[in-house]
N, C-alpha and C positions, 0 to 999 in steps of 0.2 A: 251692607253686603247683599241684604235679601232685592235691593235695586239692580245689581250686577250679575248676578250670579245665583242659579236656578237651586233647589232643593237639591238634589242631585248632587251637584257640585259641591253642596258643602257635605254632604253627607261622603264622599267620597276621600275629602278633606279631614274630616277630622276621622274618617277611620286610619287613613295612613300616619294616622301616630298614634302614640302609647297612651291609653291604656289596652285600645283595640282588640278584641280577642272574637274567633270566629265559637260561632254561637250566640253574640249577644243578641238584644231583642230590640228591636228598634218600639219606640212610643206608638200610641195609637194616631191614624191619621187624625181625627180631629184635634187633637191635644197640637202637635205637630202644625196645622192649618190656624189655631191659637194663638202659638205660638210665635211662630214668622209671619203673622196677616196675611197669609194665602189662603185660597178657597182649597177643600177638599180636593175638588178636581184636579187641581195642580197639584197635589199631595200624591195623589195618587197617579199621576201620571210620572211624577219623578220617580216614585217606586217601584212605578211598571217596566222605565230605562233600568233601574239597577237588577232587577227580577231580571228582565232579557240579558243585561253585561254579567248575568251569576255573581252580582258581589253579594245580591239579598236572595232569600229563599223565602217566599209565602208560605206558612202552611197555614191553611184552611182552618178556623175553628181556635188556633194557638195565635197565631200572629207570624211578621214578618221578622225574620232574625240574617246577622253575616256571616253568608255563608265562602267568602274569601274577602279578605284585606287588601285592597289596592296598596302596588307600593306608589310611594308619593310621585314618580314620575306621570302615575296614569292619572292624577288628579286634577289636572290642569289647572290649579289654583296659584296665587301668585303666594309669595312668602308673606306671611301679618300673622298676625293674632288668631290661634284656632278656635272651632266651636266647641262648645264646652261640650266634654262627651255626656252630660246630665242632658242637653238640651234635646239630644236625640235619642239617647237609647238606654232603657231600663237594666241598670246589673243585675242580672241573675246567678250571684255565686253555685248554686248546687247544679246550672245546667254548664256541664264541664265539655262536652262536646254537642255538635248540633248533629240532629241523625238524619242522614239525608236519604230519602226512599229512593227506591231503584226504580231506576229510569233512563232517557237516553241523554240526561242533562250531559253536558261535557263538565267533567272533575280536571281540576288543577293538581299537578304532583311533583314533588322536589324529589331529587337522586344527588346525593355527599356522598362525592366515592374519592376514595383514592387507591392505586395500585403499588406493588411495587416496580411495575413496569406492564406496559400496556400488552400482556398476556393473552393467549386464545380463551382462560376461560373467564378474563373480565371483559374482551371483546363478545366473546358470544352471549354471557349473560345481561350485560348493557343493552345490544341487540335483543334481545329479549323483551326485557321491558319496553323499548322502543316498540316494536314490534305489538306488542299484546295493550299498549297503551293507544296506539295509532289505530288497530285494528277495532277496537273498543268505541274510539272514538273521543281520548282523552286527552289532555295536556303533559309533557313531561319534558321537565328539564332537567340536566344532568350538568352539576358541578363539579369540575374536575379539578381536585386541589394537587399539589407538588406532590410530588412521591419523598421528596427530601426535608419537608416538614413533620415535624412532633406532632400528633395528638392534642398534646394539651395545650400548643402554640396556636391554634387554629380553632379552637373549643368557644372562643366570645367571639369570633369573630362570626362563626357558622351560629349562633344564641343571637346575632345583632342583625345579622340578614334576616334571620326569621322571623323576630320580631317587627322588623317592618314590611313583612313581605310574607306574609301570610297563607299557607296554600289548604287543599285538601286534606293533604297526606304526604307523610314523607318515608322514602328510603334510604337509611344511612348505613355506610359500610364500617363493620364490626370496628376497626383501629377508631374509631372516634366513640364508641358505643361508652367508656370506660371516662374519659373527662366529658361527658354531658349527662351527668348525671340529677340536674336540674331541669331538663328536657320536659319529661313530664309538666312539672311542675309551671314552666312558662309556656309552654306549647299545648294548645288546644287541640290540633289535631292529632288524629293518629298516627303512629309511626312504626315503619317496620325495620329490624335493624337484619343486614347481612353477614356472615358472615362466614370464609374462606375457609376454617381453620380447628382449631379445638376450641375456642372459645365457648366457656361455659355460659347458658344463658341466664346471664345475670339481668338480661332487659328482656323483654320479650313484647310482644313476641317477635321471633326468630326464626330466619331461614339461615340456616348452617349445612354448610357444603361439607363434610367431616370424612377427612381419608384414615382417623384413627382403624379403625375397620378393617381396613382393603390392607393393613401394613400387614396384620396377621395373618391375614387371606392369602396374598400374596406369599407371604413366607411360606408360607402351608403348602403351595403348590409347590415351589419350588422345592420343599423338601419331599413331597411326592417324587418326584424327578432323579431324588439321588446327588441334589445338591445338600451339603453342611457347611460350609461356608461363604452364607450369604451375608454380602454388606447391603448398607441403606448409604445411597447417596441421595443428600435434600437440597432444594435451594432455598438459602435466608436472605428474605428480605431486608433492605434498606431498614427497616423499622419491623418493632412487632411487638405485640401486646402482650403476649406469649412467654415464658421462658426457652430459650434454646433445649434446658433440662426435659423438659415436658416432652419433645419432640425424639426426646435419646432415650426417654424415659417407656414412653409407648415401644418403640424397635427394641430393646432390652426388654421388656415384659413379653411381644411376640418372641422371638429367642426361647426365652427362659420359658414357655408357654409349650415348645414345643420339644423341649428337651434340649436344645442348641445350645453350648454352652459357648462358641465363637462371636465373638462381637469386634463388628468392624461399621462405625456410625461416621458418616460427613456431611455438616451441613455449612454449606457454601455460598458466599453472594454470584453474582451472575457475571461473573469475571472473570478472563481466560485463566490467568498464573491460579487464583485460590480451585478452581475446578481442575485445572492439570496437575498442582499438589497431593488435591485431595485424592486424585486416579491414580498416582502412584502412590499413596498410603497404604489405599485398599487394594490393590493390584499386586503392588512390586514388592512389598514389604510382607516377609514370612512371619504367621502363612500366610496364604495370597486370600482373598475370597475368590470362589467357582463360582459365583452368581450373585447379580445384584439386584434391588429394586428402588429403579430411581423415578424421584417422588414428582417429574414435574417433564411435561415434553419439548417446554424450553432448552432445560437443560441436559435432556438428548441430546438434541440438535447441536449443542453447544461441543458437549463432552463425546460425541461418537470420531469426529476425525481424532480427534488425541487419541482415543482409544485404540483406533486402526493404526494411526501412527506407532503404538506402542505395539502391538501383534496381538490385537486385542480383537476378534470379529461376533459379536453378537448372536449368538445363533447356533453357532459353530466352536470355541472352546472359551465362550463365556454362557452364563444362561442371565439373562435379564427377564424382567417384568418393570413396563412401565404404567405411571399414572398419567392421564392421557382426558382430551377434554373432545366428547363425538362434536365433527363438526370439523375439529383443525387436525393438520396433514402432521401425519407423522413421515419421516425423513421414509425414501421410496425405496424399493427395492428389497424392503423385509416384510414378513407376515409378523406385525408385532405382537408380541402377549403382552394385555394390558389391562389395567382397573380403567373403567371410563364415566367420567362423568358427563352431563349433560345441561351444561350450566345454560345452555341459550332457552328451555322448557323450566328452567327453575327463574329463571328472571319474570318468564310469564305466570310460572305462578306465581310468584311476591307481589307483581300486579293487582292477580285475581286478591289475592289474601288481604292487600289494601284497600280493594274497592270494599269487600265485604265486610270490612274493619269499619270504611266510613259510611256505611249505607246501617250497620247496624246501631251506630256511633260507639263503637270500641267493644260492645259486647260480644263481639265473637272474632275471638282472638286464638289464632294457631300458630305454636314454633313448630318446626320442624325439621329432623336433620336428613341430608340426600345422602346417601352412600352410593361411588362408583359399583358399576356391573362388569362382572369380568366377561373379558374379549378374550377367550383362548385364540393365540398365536403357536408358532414355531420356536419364540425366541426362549420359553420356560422351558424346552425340553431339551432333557441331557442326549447330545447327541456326540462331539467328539472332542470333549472336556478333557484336558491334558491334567 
């Protein structure tokens, strides 16, 4: 093999298989030059290609270690017999990530998302990391699984890519955070998990976009306003980690938080009949609710012509407050009251909070949850509510 095919090559070869893991150390060049009866020089000029391709990191003083895993496509190796991973690189169980100092090196980075529908605030948060990843000067890829798949149907499959395919750092969105609970454990690098919703942080760390908050808030104003019978309309996704409970269970505690004893809760997939159902639950059916707050500006968009349809006008003998994402158009012609989130500035930071995950190698690690800012509008105030 060592007639055919340069140092290099094999080294590239046998990292795209298992047992592979970023941080190992590779041998000392002379051991190495020993080894494969090559002169140092050659040893070290193969090192010097994988140092410039970033698959190795020199550090000075420690030695050379892998700082990404090729997957087998970049190997250019034909299919045979691999090199024994002894032959090249020393196991070091306790060094569990490699720390890569700051600098303008370009970083590799994976994104596992799935939505339940290609939404303003998974569009602008994606944008985001795009954005702050490119600006940076990094690599990022973003895999987009089904919206119509389980979790735990997609959990070895997302464990089987990664083990052969190696990166800096990964971003995975919360609905997966719950069947990969091995992650750690196979996964050397770092990983930041997202997530939309209440999900408690069970992995961390964590960036949590959490509108539990803004329910209350919301309510509050509205009951400022001289409304008491305010419903929650929500939309349910396709899948969800969450109980539906959880979600009736926060709007029932704002209520009861504020003295409210009316409860009128809907949560809805993104489908005309179950959202025009649910508008006349909470609408038509005595009592009616005098104000809503609907939790997603999808499903505005969705539910406002039904609603006009019914004699139902926003502003004027309803009062709403919506949750709302800065960036995407809420429908024209009203000054809306709204909770607003800013997911396209939250994507850049999980960036930032990655990079500094792997430049410290994991030792500074932050969750954190975003709460929407309220937008006062026109549409929270009681003006000729029948």
């Amino acid at each position: 093999m060592r007639m055919t095919h340069n140092l290099a090559e094999m080294v590239r070869h046998c990292l795209s298989r298992p047992p592979s893991r970023v941080g190992d150390r590779m041998r000392p060049e002379r051991e190495l030059a020993g080894e494969f009866g090559m002169s140092r020089r050659k040893v070290r000029e193969a090192i010097d290609d994988l140092v410039a391709a970033q698959v190795l990191v020199r550090e000075h003083g420690s030695g050379v270690y892998v700082r990404k895993i090729p997957a087998p496509a970049e190997t250019g190796m034909p299919a045979g017999e691999p090199i024994a991973f002894e032959r090249l690189f020393v196991r070091e169980p306790s060094r569990a990530r490699l720390q890569i100092p700051a600098s303008k090196r370009s970083l590799a980075f994976e994104v596992w998302w799935k939505t339940a529908f290609d939404n303003d605030l998974a569009k602008l948060f994606k944008k985001g990391l795009k954005d702050q990843a490119e600006s940076l000067g990094h690599q990022l890829l973003i895999h987009e699984l089904p919206s119509g798949s389980e979790p735990g149907n997609v959990a070895a499959e997302i464990l089987a890519q990664m083990s052969q395919r190696h990166c800096d750092g990964y971003i995975i969105h919360a609905p997966f955070a719950y069947a990969l609970d091995r992650i750690k454990e196979l996964i050397a690098a770092p990983v930041i998990y997202v997530s939309a919703g209440r999900q408690p942080l069970r992995h961390q760390p964590m960036v949590r976009l959490d509108g539990t908050e803004s329910v209350e808030h919301a309510m509050e104003l509205l009951k400022e306003q001289g409304f008491r019978r305010i419903g929650m309309l929500a939309m349910k996704p396709p899948y969800s980690v969450v109980p539906e409970a959880s979600h009736q269970q926060t709007y029932a505690s704002a209520m009861k938080t504020l003295g409210l004893t009316f409860r009128r809760y809907e949560r809805v997939p993104m489908e005309e009949a179950p959202v025009a159902a649910a508008l006349k639950r909470l609408l038509v059916k005595r009592p009616s609710c005098d104000a809503l707050y609907i939790t997603d500006d999808y499903l505005l968009r969705m539910a406002l012509p039904m609603l006009e349809k019914m004699g139902f006008h926003i502003g004027k003998n309803l009062g709403a407050i919506v949750l709302s994402n800065r960036g995407s158009e809420l429908p024209a012609g009203t000054d809306w009251s709204r909770m607003e989130f800013d997911p396209y500035n939250n994507g850049k930071l999980a960036i930032t909070c990655l990079i500094r995950s792997v430049e410290s190698a994991g030792e500074e690690l932050l969750s954190f949850s975003h709460h929407p800012a309220w937008r006062p509008g026109q549409t929270h105030l009681r003006v000729e509510v029948s």
